[in-house]
C-alpha positions in Angstrom: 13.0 -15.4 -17.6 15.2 -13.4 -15.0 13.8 -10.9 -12.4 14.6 -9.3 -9.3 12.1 -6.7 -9.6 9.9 -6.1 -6.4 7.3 -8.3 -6.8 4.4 -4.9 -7.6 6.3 -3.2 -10.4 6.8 -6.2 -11.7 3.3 -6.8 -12.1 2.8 -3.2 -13.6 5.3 -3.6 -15.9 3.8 -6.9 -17.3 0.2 -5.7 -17.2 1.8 -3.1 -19.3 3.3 -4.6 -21.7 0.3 -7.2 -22.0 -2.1 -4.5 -22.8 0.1 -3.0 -25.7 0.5 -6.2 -27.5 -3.7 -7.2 -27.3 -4.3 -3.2 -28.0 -2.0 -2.8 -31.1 -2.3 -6.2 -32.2 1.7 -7.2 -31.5 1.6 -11.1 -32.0 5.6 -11.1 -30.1 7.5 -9.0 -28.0 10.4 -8.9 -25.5 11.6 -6.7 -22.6 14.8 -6.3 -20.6 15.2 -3.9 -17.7 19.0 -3.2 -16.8 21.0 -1.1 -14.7 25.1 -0.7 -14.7 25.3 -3.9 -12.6 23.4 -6.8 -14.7 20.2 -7.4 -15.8 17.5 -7.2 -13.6 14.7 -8.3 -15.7 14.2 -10.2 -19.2 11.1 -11.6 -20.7 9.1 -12.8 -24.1 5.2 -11.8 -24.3 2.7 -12.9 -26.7 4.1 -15.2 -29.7 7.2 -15.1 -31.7 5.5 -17.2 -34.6 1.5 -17.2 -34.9 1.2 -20.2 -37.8 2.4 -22.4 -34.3 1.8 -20.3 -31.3 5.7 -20.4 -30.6 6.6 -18.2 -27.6 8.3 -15.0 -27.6 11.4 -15.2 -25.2 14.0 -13.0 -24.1 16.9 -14.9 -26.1 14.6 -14.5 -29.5 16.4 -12.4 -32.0 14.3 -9.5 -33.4 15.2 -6.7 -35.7 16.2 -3.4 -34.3 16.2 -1.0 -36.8 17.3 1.8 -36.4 18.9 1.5 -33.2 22.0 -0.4 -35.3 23.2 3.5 -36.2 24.5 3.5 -32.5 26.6 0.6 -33.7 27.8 2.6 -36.4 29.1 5.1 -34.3 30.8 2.8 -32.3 32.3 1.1 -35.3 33.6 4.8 -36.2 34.6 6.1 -33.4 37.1 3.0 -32.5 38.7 4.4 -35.8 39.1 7.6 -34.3 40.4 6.4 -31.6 42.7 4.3 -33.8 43.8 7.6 -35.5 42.0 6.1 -38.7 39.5 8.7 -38.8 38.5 12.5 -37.8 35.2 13.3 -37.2 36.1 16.5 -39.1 37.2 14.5 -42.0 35.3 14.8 -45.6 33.6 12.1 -46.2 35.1 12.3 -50.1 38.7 11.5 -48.6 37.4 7.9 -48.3 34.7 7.4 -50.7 33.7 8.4 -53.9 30.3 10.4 -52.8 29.0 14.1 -52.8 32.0 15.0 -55.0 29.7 17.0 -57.4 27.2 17.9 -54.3 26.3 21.8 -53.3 28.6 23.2 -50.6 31.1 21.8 -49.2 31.8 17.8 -48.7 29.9 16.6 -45.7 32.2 15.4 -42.5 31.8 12.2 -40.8 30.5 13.9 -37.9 27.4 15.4 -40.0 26.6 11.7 -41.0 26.6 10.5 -37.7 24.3 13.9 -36.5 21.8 13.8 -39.9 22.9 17.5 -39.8 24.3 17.4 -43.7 21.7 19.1 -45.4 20.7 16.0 -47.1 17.2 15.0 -47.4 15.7 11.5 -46.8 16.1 9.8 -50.5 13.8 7.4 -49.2 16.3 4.4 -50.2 15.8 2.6 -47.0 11.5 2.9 -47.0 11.7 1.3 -50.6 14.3 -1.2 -49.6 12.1 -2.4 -46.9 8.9 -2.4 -48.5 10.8 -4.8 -51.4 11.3 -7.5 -48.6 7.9 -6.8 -47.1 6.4 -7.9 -50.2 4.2 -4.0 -50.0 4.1 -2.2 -53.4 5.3 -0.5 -55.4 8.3 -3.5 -55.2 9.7 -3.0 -58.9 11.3 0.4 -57.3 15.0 0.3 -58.7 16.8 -0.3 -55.4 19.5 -3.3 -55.6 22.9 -3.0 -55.4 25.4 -0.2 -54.9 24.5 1.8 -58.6 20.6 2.2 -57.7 22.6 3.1 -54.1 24.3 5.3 -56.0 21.4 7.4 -57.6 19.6 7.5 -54.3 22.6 9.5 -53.1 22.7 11.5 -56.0 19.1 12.5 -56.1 19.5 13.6 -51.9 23.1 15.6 -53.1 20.8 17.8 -55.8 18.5 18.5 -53.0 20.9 19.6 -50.1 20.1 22.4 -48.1 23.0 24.6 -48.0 22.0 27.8 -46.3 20.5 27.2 -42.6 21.3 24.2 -40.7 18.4 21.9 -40.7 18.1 18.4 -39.7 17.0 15.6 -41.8 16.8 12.4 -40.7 19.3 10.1 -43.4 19.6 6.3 -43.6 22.0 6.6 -46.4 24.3 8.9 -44.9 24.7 6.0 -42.6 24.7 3.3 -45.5 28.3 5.9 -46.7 29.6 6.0 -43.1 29.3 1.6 -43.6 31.2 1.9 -46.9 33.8 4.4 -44.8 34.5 1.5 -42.3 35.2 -0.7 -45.0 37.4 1.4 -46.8 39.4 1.8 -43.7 39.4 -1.8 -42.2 39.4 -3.4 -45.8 36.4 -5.6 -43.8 32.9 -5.8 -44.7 31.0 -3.8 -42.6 29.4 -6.2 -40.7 33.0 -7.9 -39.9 33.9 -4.7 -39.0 31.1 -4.5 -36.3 31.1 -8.4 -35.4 35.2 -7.6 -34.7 34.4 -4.3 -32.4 31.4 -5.4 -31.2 29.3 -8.5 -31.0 32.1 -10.6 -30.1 34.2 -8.3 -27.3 30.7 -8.4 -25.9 30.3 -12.0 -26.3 26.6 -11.1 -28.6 27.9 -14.3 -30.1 23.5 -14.5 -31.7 23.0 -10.7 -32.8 24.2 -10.2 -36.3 23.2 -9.0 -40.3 23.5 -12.6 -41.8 20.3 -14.0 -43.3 21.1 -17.5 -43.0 22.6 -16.9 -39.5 19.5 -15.5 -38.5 17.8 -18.6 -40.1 19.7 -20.7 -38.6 18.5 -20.0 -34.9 15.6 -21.8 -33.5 14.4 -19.0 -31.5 13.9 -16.1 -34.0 11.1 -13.9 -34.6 8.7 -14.1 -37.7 8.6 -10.9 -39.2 5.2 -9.5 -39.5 3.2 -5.8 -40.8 -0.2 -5.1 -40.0 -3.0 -5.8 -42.6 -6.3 -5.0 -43.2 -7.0 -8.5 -42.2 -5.0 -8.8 -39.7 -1.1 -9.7 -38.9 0.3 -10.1 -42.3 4.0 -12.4 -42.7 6.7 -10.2 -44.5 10.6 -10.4 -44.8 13.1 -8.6 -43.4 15.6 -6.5 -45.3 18.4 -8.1 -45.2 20.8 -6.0 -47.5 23.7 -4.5 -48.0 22.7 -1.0 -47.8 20.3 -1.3 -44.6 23.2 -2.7 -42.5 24.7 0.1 -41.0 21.5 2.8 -40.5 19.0 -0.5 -39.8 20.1 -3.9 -40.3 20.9 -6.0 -37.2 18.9 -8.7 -35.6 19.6 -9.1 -31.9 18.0 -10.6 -28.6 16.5 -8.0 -25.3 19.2 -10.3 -23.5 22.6 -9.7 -25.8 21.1 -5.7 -26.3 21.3 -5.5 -22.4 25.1 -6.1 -22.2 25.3 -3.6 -25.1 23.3 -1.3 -23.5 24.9 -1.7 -20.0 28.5 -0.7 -22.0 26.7 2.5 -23.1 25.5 3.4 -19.8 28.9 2.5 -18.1 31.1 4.9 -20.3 31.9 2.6 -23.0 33.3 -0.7 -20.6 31.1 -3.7 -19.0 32.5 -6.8 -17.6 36.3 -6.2 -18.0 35.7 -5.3 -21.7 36.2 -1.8 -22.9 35.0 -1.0 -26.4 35.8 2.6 -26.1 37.0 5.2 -24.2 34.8 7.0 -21.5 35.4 10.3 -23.0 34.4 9.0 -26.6 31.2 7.6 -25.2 30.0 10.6 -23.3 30.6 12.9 -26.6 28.5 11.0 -28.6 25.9 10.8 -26.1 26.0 14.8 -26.5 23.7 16.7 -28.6 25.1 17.9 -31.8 21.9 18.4 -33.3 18.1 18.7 -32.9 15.5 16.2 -34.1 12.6 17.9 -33.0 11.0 20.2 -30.5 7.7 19.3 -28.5 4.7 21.9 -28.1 6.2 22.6 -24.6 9.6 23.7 -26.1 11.5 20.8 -24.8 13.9 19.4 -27.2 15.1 16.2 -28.2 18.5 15.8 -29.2 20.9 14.1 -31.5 24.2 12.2 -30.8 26.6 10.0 -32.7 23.3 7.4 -33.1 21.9 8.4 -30.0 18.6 10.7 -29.2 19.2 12.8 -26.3 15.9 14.2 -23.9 15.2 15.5 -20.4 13.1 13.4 -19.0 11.6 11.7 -15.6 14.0 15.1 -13.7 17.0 13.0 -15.8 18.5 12.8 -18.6 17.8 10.0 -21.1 19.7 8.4 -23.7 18.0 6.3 -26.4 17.0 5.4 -29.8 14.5 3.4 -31.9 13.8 1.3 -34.9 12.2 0.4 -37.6 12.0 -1.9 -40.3 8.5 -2.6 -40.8 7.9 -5.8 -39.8 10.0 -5.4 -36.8 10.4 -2.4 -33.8 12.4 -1.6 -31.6 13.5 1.0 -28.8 16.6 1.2 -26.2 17.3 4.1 -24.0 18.4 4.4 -20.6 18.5 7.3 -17.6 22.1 8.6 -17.1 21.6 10.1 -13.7 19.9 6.9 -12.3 21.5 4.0 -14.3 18.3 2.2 -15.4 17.8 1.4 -18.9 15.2 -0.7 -20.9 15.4 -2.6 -24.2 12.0 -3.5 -26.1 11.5 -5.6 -29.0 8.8 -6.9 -31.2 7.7 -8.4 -34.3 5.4 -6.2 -36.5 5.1 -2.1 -37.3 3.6 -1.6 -33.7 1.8 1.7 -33.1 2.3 2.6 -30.5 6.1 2.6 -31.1 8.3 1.2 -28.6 9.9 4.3 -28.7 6.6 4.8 -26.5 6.0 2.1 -24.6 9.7 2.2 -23.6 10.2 5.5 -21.7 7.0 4.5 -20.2 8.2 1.2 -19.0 10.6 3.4 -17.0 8.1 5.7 -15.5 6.6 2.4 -14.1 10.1 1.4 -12.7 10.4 5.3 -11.2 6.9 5.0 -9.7 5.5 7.2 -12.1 2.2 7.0 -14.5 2.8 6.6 -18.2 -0.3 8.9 -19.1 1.2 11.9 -16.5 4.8 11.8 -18.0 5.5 10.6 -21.6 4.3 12.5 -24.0 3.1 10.4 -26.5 0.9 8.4 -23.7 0.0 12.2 -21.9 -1.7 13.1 -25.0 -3.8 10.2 -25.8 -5.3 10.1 -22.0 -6.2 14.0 -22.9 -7.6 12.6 -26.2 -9.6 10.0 -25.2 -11.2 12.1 -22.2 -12.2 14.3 -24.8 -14.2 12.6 -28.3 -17.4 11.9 -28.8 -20.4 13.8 -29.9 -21.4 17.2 -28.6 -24.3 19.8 -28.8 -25.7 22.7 -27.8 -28.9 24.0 -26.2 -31.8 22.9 -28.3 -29.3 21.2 -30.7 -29.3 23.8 -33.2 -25.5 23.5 -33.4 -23.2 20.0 -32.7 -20.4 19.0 -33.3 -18.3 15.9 -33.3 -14.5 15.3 -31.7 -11.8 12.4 -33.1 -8.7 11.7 -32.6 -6.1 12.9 -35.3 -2.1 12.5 -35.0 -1.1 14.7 -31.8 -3.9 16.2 -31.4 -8.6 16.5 -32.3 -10.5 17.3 -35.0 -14.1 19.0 -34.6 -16.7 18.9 -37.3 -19.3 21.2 -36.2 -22.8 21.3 -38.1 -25.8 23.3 -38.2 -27.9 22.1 -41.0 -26.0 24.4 -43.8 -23.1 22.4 -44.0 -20.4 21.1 -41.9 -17.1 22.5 -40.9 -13.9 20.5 -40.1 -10.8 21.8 -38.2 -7.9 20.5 -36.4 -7.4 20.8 -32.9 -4.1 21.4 -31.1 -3.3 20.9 -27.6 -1.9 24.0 -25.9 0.4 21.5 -23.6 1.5 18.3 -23.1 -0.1 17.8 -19.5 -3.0 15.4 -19.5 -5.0 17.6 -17.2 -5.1 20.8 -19.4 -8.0 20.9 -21.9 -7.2 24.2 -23.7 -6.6 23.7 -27.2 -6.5 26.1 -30.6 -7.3 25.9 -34.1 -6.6 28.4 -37.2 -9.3 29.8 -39.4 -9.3 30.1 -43.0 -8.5 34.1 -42.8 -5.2 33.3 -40.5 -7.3 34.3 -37.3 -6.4 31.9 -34.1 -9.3 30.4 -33.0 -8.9 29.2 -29.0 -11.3 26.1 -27.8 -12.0 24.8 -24.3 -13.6 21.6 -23.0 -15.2 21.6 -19.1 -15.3 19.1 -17.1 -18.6 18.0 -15.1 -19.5 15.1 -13.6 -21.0 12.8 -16.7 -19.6 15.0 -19.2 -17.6 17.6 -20.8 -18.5 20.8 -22.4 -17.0 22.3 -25.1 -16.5 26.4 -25.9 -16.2 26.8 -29.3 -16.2 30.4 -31.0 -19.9 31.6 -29.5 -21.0 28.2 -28.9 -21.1 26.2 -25.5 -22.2 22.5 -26.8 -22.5 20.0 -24.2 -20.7 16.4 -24.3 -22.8 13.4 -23.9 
């Protein structure tokens, strides 16, 4: 363990972090805190193994899902940079896919920016629920032809006339098999040549029996109905380049710290600053939050406003493993978080709030996913009105409630959404079945809320 955080964030940070694992039942995790000039913090929680209590640390090597695709990128763009590639390039110049698809070929930049008009073929949710052991297993997905007709069945559904973005593993599985073509390297040679080894990640890799071969390595694990449940991790072919490597919070720092210093850390310059800060740009947008703000998409990279900055980040996924790495480009402080099982919530949660903490801030008052569930919880239970000839009942559901009001002829269920994202607001909306918007309110009193509901004021308990 390395710190030289003040002694009190520190101690928020952990407590943190502790709470997450005992509230969504993470058996091991690890977190790093970085900021252009080293690593200023790195630590295991909770247990890497549960069969012998073995510790988590911060040189145990999770998987990161989905942040590999940031590796990717960088694996491509040294090629452009080489004079190998052009982002503008169809992807058919190199490999023999989409010949036959709507439109015209995708480019390498539309891979990278899941802005192709290819829909998720679901190759890499199958491929992971094979090595998790979850059914259906008998799904045809081994080897490059069952690749093959995964790609094909996306190419027959493209969307051709509005740009829309769909998140695509296997456009990143083709941008793999374009590095290849190119180097005449495997893919993960390819990335172990431009990147593990210039930054001296001599323990992050895609090898099974590499992985296996390191004492300190996570078991993989999915939740179950009876608990933690051991699974396997995908280690395949076509999950290297959008999800496949395993690496440790300490060897994701450097990385990271290369990311946030324009492509060069420690003497060692992958690629050029210019490269870097393009594909930290957004090219595209993943999704836009009830208070319009938007979160971007890069060359691998998600791209927000946050904390008065901006930040820089991705996650991952691979079912028995999460992961999340991000960092803030004005202030140079970036966090890495890693763990063993399909944790909810996502690091991609707990990680932005791990740098509210180090910024002073609350969790509940800033990131979203944390500002909504303090509104949330404030807010279920059972409720009623004078002489309780009408009540209703308030639950959690995804973003947002769900009432079920009843008054002896029946019940009647509808979602509630939140107007805004701040914790403090309590207005919220619903739509009835004639298309009419219906608006809701909860009060706050001493011991209780009420709730205005169409005519009805029912009071909380």
């Amino acid at each position: 363990m390395s710190s030289d955080l003040d002694s009190e964030t520190r101690r928020d940070l952990e407590s943190f972090v502790s709470d997450w694992l005992a509230e969504a039942s993470v058996p091991g995790a690890a977190v790093a805190v970085v900021d252009r000039d080293g690593t200023r913090y790195a630590e295991g929680f909770g247990a890497r193994d549960l069969e012998h209590n073995t510790p988590a640390t911060e040189e145990t090597l999770f998987g990161i899902g989905s942040c590999s695709k940031s590796f990717t990128g960088v694996a491509v763009l040294s090629l452009v940079e080489e004079g190998e590639l052009s982002l503008s390039d169809p992807v058919t110049e190199y490999v023999d896919r989409y010949a036959d698809a709507p439109g015209e070929p995708p480019t390498l930049r539309e891979l990278l920016t899941h802005s192709s008009g290819f829909p998720s073929d679901g190759m890499a949710v199958a491929l992971i629920q094979r090595y998790m052991g979850v059914d259906p297993t008998e799904v045809p997905v081994s080897g490059e032809a069952d690749f093959g007709r995964y790609v094909a069945d996306a190419a027959d559904d493209r969307v051709t006339d509005r740009e829309e973005f769909f998140y695509y593993n296997s456009g990143y599985t083709v941008l793999g098999e374009i590095v290849e073509a190119v180097t005449g390297q495997s893919f993960a040679a390819a990335v172990e040549d431009r990147v593990f080894e210039p930054l001296h990640m001599a323990r992050t890799t895609f090898d099974r029996d590499a992985f296996d071969g390191e004492e300190d390595r996570m078991t993989p694990y999915y939740p179950g109905d009876d608990g933690s449940t051991e699974g396997g991790f995908p280690f395949d072919r076509n999950v290297e380049a959008p999800g496949g490597i395993v690496s440790s919070v300490s060897e994701l720092a450097t990385y990271l710290r290369c990311q946030m210093r324009g492509g060069e850390v420690d003497g060692t310059r992958l690629l050029e600053e210019e490269t870097v800060a393009q594909a930290h740009e957004q090219h595209s947008t993943r999704k836009t939050r009830i208070d319009g703000a938007e979160q971007g998409y890069g060359y691998g990279w998600m791209i927000e406003e946050y904390l008065d900055d901006r930040m820089v980040a991705h996650g991952g996924s691979v079912g028995v493993s999460t992961a999340w790495q991000g960092f803030l480009e004005d202030e140079g402080l970036g966090v890495v978080v890693l763990c063993n099982t399909s944790a909810d919530p996502h690091p991609m949660h707990v990680g932005p709030a791990l740098l509210a903490i180090l910024q002073g801030e609350e969790p509940e008052q800033v990131e979203p996913h944390y500002a909504l569930a303090a509104k949330r919880d404030g807010l279920t239970g059972e409720y009623e009105s004078s002489r309780g000839l009408m009540s209703g009942e308030v639950e959690r559901e995804a973003g947002g409630l769900s009432l079920t009001l009843s008054a002896g002829r029946g019940d009647q269920t509808m979602p509630l959404v939140p107007e805004s994202l701040d914790p403090d607001e309590t207005e919220f909306y619903s739509v009835s079945a004639d298309g009419a918007r219906t608006e809701l309110r909860f009060e706050e009193h001493d011991d209780h809320h009420d709730l205005f509901v169409q005519r009805w004021r029912l009071h909380g308990e």
